[in-house]
PyMOL commands that place a pseudoatom at each C-alpha (Angstrom):
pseudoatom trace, name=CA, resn=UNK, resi=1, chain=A, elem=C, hetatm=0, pos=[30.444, -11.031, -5.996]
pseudoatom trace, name=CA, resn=UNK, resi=2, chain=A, elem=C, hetatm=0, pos=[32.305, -13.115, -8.767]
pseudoatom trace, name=CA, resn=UNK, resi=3, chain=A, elem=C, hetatm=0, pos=[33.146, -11.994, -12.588]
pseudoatom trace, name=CA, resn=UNK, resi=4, chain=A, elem=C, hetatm=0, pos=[30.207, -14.214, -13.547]
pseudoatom trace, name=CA, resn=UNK, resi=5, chain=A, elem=C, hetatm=0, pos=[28.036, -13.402, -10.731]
pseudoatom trace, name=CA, resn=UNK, resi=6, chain=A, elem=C, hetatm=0, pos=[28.126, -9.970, -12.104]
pseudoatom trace, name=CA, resn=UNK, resi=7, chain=A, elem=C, hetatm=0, pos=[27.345, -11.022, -15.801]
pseudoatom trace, name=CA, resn=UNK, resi=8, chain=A, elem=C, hetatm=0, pos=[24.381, -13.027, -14.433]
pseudoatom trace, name=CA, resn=UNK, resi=9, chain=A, elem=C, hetatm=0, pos=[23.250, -9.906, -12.202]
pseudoatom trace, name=CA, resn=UNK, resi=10, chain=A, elem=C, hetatm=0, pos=[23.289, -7.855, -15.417]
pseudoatom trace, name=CA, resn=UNK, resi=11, chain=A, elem=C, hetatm=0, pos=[21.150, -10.272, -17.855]
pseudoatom trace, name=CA, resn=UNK, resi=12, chain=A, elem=C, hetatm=0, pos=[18.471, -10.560, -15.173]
pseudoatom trace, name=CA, resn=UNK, resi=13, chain=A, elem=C, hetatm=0, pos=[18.583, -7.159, -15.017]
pseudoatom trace, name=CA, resn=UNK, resi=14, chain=A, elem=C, hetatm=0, pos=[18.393, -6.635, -18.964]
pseudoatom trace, name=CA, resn=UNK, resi=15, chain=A, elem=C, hetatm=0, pos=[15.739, -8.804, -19.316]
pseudoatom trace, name=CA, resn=UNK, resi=16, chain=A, elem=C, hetatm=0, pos=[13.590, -8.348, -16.088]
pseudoatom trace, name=CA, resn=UNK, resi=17, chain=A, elem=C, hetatm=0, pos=[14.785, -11.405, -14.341]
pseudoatom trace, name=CA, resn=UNK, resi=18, chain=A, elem=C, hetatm=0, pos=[13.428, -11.451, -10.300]
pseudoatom trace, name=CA, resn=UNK, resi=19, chain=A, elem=C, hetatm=0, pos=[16.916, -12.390, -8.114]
pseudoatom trace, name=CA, resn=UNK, resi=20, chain=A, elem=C, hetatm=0, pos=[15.629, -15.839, -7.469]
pseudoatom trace, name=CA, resn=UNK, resi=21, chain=A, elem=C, hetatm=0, pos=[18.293, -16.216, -4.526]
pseudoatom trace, name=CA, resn=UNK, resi=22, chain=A, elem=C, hetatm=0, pos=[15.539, -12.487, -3.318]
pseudoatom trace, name=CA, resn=UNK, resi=23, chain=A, elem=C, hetatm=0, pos=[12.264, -14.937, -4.014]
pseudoatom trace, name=CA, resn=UNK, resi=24, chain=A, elem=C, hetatm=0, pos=[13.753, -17.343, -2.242]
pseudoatom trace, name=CA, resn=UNK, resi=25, chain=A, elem=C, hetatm=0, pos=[14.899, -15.948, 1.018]
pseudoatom trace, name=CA, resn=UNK, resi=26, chain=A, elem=C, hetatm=0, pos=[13.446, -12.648, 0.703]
pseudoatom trace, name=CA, resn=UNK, resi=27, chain=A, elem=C, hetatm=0, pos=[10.846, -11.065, 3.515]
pseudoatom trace, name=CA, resn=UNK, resi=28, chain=A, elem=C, hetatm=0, pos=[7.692, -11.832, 2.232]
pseudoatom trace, name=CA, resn=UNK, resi=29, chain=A, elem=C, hetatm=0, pos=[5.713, -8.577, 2.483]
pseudoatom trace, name=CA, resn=UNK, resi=30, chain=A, elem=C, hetatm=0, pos=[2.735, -6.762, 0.277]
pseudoatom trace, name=CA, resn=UNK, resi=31, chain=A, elem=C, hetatm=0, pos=[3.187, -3.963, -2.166]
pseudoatom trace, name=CA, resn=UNK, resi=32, chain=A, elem=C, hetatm=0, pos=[0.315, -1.205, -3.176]
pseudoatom trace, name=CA, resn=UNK, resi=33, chain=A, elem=C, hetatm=0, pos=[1.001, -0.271, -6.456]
pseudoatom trace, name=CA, resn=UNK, resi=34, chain=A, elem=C, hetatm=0, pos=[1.473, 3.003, -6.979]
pseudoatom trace, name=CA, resn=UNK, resi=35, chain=A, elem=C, hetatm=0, pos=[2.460, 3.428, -10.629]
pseudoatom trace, name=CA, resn=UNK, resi=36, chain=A, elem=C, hetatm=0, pos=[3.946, 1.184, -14.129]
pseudoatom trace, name=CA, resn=UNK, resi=37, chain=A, elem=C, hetatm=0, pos=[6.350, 1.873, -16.929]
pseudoatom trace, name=CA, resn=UNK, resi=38, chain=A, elem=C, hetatm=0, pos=[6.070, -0.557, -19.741]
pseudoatom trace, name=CA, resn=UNK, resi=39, chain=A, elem=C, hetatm=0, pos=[8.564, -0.555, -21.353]
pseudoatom trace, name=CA, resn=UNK, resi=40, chain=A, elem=C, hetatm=0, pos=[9.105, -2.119, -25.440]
pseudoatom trace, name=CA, resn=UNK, resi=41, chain=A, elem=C, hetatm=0, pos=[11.370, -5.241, -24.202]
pseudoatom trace, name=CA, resn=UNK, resi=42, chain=A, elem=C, hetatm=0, pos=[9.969, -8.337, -24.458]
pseudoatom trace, name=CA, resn=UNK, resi=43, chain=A, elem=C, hetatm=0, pos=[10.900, -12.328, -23.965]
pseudoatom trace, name=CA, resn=UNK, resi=44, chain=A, elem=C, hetatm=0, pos=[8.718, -15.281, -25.328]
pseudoatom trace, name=CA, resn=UNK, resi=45, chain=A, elem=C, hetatm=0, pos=[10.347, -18.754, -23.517]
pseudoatom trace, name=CA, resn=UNK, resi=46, chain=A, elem=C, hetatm=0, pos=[9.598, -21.947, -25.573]
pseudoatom trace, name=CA, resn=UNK, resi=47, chain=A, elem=C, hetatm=0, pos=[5.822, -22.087, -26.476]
pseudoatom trace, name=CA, resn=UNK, resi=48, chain=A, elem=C, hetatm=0, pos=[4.987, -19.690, -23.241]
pseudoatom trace, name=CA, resn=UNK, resi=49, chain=A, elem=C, hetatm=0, pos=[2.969, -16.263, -23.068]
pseudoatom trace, name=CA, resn=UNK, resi=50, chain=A, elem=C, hetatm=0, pos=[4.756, -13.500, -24.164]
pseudoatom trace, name=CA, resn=UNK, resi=51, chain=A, elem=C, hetatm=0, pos=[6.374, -11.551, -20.967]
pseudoatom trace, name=CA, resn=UNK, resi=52, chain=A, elem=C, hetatm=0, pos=[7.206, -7.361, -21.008]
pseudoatom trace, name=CA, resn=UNK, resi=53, chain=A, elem=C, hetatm=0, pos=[9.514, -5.847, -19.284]
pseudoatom trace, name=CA, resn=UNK, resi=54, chain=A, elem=C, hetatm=0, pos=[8.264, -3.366, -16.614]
pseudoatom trace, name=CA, resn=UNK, resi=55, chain=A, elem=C, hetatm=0, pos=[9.467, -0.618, -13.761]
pseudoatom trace, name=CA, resn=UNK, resi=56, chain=A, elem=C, hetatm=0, pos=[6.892, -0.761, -11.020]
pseudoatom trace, name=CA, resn=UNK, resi=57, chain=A, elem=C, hetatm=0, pos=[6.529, 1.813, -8.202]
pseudoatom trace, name=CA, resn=UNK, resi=58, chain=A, elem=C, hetatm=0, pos=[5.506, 0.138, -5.081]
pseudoatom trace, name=CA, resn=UNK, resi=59, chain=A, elem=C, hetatm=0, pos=[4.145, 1.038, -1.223]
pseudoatom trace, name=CA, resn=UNK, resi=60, chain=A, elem=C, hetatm=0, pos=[5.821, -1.173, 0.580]
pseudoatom trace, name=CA, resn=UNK, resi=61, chain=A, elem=C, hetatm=0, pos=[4.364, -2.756, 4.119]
pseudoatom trace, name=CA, resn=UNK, resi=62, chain=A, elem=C, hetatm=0, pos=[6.189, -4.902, 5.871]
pseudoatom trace, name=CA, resn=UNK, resi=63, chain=A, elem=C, hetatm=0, pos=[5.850, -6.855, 9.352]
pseudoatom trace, name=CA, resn=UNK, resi=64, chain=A, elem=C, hetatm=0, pos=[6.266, -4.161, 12.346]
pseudoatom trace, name=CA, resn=UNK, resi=65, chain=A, elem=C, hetatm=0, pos=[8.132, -1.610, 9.585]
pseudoatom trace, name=CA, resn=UNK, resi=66, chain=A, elem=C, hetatm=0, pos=[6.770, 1.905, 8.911]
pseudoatom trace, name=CA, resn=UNK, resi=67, chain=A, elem=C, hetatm=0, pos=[5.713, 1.418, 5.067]
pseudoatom trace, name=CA, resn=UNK, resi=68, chain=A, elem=C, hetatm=0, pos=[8.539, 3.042, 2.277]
pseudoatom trace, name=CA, resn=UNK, resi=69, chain=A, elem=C, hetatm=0, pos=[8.848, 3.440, -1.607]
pseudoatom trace, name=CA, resn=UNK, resi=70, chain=A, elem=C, hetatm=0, pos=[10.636, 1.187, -3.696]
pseudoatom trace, name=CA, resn=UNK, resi=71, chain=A, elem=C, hetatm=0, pos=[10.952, 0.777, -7.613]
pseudoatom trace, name=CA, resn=UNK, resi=72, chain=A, elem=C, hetatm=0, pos=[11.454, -2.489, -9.320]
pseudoatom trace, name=CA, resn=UNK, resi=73, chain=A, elem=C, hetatm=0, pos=[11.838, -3.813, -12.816]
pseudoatom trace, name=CA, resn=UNK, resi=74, chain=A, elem=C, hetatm=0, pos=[10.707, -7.118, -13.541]
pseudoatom trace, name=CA, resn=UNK, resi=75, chain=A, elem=C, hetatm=0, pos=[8.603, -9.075, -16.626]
pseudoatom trace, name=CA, resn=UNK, resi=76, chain=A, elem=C, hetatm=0, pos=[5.456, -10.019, -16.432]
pseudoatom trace, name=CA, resn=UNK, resi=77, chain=A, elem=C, hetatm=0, pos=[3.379, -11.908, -18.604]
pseudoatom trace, name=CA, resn=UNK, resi=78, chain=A, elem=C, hetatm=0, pos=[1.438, -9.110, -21.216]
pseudoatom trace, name=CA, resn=UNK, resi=79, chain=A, elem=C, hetatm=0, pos=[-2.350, -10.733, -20.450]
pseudoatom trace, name=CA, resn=UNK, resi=80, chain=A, elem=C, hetatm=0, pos=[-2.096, -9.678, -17.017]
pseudoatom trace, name=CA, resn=UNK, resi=81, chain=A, elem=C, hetatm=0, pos=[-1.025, -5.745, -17.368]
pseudoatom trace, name=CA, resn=UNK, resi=82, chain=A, elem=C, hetatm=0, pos=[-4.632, -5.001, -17.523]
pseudoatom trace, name=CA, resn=UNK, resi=83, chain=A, elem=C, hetatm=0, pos=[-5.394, -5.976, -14.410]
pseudoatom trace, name=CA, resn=UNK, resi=84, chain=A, elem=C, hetatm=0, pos=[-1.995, -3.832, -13.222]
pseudoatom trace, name=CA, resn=UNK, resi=85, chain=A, elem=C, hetatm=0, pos=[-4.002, -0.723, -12.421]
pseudoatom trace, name=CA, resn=UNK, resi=86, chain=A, elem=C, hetatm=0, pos=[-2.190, 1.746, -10.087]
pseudoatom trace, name=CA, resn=UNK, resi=87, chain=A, elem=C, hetatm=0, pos=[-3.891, 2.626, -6.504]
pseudoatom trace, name=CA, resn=UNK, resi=88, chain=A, elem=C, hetatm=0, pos=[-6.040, -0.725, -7.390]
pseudoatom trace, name=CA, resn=UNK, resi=89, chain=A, elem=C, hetatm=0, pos=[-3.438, -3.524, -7.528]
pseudoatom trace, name=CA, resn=UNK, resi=90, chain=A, elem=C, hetatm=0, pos=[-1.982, -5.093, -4.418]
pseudoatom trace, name=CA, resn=UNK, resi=91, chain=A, elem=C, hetatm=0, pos=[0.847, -7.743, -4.822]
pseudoatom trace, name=CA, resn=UNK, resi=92, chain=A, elem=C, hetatm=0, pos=[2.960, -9.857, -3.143]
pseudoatom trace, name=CA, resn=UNK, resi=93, chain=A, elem=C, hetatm=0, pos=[6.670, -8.796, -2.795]
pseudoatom trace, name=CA, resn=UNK, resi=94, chain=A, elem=C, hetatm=0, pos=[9.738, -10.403, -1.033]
pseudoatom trace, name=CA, resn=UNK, resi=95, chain=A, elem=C, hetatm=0, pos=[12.690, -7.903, 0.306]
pseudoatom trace, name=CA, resn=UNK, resi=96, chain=A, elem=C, hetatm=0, pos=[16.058, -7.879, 1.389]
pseudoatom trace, name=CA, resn=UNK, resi=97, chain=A, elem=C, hetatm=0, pos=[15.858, -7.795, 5.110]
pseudoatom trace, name=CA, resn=UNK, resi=98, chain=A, elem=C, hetatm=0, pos=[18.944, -5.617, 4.978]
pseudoatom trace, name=CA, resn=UNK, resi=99, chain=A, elem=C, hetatm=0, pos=[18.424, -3.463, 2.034]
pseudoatom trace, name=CA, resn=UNK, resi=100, chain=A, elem=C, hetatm=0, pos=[15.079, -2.131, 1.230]
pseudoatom trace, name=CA, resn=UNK, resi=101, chain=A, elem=C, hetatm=0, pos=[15.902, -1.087, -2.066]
pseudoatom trace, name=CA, resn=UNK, resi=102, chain=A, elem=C, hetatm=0, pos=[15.866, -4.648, -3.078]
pseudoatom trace, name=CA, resn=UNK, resi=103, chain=A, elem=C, hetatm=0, pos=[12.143, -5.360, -4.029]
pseudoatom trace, name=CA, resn=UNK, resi=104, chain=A, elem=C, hetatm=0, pos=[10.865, -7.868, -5.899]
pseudoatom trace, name=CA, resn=UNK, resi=105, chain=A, elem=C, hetatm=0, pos=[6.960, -9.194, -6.693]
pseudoatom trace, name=CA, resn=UNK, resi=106, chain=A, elem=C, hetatm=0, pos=[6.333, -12.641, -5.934]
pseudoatom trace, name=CA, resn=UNK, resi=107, chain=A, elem=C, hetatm=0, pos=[3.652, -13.465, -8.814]
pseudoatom trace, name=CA, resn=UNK, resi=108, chain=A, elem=C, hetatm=0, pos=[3.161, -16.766, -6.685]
pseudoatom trace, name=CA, resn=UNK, resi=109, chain=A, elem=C, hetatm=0, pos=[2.769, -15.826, -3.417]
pseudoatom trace, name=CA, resn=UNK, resi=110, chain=A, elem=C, hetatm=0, pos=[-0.577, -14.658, -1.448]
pseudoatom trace, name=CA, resn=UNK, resi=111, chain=A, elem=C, hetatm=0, pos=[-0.599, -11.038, -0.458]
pseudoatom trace, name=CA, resn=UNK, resi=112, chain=A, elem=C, hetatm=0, pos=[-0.211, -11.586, 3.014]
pseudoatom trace, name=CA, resn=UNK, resi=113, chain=A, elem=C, hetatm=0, pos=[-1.455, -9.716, 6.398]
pseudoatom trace, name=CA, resn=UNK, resi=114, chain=A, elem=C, hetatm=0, pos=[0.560, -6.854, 7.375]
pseudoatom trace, name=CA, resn=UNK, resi=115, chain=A, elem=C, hetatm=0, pos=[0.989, -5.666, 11.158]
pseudoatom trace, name=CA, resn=UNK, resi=116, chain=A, elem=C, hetatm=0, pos=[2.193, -1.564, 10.299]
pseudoatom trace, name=CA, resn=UNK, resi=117, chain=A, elem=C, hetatm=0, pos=[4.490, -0.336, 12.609]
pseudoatom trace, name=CA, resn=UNK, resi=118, chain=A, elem=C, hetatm=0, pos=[2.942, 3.374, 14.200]
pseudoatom trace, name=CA, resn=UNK, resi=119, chain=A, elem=C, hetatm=0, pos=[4.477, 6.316, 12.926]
pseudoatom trace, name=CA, resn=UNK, resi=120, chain=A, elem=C, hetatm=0, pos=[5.802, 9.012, 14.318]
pseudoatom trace, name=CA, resn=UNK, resi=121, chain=A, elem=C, hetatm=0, pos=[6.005, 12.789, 14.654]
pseudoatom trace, name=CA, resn=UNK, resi=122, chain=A, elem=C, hetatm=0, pos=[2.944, 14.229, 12.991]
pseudoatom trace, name=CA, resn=UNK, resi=123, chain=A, elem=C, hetatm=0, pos=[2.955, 11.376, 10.973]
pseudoatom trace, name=CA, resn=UNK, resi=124, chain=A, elem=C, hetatm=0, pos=[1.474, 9.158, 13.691]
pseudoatom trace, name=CA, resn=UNK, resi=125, chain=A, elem=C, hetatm=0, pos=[-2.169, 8.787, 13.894]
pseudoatom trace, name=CA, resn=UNK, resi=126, chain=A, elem=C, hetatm=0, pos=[-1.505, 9.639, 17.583]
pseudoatom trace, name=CA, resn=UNK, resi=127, chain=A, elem=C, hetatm=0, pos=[-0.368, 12.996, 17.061]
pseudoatom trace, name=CA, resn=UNK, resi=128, chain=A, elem=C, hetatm=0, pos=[-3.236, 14.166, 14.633]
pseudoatom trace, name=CA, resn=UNK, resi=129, chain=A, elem=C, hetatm=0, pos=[-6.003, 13.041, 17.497]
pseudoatom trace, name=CA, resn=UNK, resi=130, chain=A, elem=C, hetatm=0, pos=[-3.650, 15.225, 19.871]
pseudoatom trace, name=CA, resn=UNK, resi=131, chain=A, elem=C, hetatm=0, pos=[-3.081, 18.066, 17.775]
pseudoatom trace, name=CA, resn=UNK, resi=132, chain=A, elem=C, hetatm=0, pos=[-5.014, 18.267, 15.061]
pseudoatom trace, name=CA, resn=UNK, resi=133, chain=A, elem=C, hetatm=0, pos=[-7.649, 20.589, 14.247]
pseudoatom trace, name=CA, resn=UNK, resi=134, chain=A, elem=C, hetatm=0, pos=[-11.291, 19.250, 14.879]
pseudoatom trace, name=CA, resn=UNK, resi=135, chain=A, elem=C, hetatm=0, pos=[-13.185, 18.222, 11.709]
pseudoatom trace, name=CA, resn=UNK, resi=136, chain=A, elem=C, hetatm=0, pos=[-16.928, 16.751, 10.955]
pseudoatom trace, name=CA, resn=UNK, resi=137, chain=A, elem=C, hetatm=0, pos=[-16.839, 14.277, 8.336]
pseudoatom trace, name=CA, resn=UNK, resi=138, chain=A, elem=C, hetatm=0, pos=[-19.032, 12.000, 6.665]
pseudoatom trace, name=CA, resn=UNK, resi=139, chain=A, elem=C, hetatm=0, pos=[-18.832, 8.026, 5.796]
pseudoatom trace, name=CA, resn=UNK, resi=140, chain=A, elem=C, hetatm=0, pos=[-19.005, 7.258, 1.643]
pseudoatom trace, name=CA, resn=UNK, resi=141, chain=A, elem=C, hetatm=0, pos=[-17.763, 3.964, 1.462]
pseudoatom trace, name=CA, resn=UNK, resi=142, chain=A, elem=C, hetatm=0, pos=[-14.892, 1.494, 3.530]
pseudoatom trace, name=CA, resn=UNK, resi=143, chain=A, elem=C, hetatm=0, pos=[-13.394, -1.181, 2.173]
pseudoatom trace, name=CA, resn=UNK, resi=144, chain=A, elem=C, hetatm=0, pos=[-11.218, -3.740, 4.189]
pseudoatom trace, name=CA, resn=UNK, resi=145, chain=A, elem=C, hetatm=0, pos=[-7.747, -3.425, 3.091]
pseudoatom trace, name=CA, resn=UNK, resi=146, chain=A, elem=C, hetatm=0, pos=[-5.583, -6.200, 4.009]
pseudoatom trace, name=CA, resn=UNK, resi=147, chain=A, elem=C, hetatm=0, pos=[-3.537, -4.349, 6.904]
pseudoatom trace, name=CA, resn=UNK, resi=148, chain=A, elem=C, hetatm=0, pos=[-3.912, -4.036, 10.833]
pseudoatom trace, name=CA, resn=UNK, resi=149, chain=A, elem=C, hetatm=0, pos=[-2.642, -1.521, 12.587]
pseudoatom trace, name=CA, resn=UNK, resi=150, chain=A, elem=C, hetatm=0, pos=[0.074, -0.988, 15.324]
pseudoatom trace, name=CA, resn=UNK, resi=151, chain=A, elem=C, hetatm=0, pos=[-2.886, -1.419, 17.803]
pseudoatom trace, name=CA, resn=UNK, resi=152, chain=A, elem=C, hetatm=0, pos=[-4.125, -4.528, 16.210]
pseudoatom trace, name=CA, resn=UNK, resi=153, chain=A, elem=C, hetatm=0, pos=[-7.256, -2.780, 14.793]
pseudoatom trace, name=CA, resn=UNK, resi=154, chain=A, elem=C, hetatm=0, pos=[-8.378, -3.822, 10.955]
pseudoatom trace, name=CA, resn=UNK, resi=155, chain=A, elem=C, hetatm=0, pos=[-7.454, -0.813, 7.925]
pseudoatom trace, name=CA, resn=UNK, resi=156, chain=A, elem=C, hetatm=0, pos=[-9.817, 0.060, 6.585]
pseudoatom trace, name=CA, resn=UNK, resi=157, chain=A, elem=C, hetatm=0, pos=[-10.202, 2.357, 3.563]
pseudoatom trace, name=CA, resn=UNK, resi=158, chain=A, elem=C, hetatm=0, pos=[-12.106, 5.174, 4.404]
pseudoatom trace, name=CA, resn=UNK, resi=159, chain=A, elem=C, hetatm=0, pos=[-13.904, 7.780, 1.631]
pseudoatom trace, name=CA, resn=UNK, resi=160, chain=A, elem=C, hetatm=0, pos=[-14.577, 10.571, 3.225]
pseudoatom trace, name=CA, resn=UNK, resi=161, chain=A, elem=C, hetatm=0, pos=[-16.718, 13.935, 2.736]
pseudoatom trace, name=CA, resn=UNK, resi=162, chain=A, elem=C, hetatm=0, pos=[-14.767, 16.932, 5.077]
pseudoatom trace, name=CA, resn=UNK, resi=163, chain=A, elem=C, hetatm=0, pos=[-18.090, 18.918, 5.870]
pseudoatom trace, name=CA, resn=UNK, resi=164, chain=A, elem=C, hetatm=0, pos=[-17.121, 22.490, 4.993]
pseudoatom trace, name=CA, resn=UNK, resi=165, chain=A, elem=C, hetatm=0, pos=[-19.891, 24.175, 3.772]
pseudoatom trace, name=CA, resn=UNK, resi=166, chain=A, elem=C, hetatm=0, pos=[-18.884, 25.689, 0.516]
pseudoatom trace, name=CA, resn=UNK, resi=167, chain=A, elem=C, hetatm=0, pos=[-14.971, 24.290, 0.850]
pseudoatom trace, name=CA, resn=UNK, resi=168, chain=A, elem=C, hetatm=0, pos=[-16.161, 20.640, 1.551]
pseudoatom trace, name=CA, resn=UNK, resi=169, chain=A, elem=C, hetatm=0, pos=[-14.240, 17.947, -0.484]
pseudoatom trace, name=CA, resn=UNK, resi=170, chain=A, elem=C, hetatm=0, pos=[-13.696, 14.090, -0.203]
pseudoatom trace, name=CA, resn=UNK, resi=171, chain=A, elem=C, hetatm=0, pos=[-10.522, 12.292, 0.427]
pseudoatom trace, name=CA, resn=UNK, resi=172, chain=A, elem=C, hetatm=0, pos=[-9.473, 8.909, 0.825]
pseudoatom trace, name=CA, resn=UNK, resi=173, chain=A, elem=C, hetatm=0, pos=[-7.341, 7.650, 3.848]
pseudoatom trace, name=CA, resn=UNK, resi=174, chain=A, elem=C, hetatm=0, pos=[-6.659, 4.679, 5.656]
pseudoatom trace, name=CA, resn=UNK, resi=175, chain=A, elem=C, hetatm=0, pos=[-7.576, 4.033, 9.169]
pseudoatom trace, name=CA, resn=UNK, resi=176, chain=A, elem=C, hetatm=0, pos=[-7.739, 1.395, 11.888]
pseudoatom trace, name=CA, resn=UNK, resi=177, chain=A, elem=C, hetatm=0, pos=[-11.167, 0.663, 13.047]
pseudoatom trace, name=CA, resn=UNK, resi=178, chain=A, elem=C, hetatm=0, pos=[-11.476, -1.038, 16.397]
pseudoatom trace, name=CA, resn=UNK, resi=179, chain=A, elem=C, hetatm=0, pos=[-14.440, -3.546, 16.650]
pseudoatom trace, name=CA, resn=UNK, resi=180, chain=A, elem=C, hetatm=0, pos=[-16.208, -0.719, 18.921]
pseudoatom trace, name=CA, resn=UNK, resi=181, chain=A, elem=C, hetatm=0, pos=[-16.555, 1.240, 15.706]
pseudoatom trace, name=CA, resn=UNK, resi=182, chain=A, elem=C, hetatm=0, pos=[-18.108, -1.708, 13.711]
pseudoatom trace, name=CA, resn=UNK, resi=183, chain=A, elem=C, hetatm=0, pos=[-22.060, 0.208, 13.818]
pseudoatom trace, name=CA, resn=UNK, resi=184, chain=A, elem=C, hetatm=0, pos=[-20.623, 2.983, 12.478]
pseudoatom trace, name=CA, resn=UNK, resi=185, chain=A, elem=C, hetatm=0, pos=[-18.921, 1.764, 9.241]
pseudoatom trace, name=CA, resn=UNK, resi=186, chain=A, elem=C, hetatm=0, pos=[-21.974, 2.393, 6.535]
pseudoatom trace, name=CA, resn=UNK, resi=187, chain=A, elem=C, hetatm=0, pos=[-22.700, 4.667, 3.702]
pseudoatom trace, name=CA, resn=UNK, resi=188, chain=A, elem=C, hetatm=0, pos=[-23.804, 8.336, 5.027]
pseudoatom trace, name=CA, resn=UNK, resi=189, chain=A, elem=C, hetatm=0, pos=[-22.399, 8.018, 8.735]
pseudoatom trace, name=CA, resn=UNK, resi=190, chain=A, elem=C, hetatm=0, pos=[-21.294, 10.621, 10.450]
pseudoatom trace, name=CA, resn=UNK, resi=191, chain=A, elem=C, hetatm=0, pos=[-18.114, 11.310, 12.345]
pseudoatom trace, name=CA, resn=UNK, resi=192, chain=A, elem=C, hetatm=0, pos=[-15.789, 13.485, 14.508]
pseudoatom trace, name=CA, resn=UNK, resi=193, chain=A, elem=C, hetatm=0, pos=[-12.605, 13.453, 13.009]
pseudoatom trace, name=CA, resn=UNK, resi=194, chain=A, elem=C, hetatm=0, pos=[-9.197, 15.611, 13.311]
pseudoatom trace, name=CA, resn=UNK, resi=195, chain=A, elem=C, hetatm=0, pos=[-7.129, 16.364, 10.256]
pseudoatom trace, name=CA, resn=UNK, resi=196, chain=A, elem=C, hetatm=0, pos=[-3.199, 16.886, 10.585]
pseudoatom trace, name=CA, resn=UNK, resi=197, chain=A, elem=C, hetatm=0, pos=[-0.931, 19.104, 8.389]
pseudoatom trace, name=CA, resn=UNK, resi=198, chain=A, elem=C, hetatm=0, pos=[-2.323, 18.069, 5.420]
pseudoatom trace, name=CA, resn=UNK, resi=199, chain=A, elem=C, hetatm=0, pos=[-5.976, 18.122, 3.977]
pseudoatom trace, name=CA, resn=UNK, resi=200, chain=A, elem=C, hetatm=0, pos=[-5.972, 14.219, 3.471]
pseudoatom trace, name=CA, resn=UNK, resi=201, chain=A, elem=C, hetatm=0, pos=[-4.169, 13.729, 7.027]
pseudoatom trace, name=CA, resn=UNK, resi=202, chain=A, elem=C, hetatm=0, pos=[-7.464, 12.818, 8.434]
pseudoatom trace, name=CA, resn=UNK, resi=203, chain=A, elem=C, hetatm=0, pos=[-7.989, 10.095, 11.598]
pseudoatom trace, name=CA, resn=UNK, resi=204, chain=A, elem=C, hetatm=0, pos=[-11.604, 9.351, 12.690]
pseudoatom trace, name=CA, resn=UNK, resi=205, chain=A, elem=C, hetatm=0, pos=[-12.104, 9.751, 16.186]
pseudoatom trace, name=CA, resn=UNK, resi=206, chain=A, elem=C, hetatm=0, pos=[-13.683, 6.396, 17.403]
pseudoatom trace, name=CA, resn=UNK, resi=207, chain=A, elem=C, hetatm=0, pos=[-14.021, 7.015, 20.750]
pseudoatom trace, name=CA, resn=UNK, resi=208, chain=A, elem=C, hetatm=0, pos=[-16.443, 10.194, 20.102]
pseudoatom trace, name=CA, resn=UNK, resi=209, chain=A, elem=C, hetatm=0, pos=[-18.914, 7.849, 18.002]
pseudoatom trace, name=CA, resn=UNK, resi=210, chain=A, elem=C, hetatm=0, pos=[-21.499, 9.235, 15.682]
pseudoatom trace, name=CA, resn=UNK, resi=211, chain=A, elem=C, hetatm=0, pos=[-22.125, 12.757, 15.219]
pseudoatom trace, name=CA, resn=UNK, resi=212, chain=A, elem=C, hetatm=0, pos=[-25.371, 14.186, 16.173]
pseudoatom trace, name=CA, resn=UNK, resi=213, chain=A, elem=C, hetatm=0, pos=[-25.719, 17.710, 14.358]
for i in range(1, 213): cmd.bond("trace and resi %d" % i, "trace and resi %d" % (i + 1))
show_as sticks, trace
zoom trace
């Protein structure tokens, strides 16, 4: 990188410039947003809307790539912050394809349909129907989110009550839901489930279909 390549690196950067050359050529991908600093900078170009300055925290999913964190500061214009609402908004990002740190959103791009790749370890879906410990659980709501799964099943978000008697509680996850499982996705169904190492590690177990107790 040149002398001047540098300064123009460093303005962008000041002023919450997206690496155009990163729009451009970067892998197009979607990002969940997970939280927003605005910050008191702000640019006004010609007779346009007044942009702010911003650091956004993002879930990142990308083609056939187990999802990952990234931060990014970048403007954006100050009528659309409300509609910014962390664990609600879902935007469009592109990426390096050789450095993941380097995230920006793509204000003009469609959030696009993202293949996950299938974790591993006991993060893997896999593992917690293996190994996890049984569970009965109980359909709230689902909501289509936008993803498919390693197996090529829809995501779907999934509220959940964990029937525990006096301990119960309700958690949100995401999980794919073959076409088999279709019948089952409405308000008050219930459902075998196993959860992992963490209360909110929860995979529905499809194959078992509906509870009957």
């Amino acid at each position: 990188m040149g002398f001047f390549d540098s300064i123009a690196d460093s303005f962008r950067s000041a002023v919450g410039s997206a690496d155009p050359d990163l729009i451009k050529n970067g892998t197009l991908g979607r990002g969940d947003l997970t939280g927003i600093q605005v910050s008191n900078t702000t640019i006004t170009i010609g007779n346009g809307l007044t942009e702010r300055k911003c650091t956004f925290q993002l879930k990142v999913y990308l083609e056939g790539v187990e999802p990952f964190d990234a931060t990014c500061e970048q403007r954006v214009q100050e009528v659309y912050l409300p509609q910014l609402v962390p664990g609600a908004a879902v935007l469009a990002v592109r990426v390096d394809p050789t450095d993941h740190t380097k995230v920006a959103i793509d204000f003009a791009s469609e959030v696009p349909n993202v293949t996950i790749k299938a974790g591993t370890g006991h993060d893997s879906a896999a593992w917690v129907l293996a190994n996890g410990t049984p569970a009965k659980v109980v359909l709230v709501a689902n909501q289509p989110i936008g993803l498919t799964s390693s197996k090529g099943d829809p995501v779907q978000a999934l509220t959940l009550t964990v029937d525990k008697g006096d301990a119960s509680y309700q958690a949100q996850v995401g999980n794919g839901v073959p076409n088999s499982a279709l019948p089952l996705l409405f308000p008050g169904s219930k459902l075998h489930a196993m959860i992992g190492d963490g209360p909110n590690d929860i995979v529905v177990d499809w194959a078992k279909g509906a509870r009957t107790d």
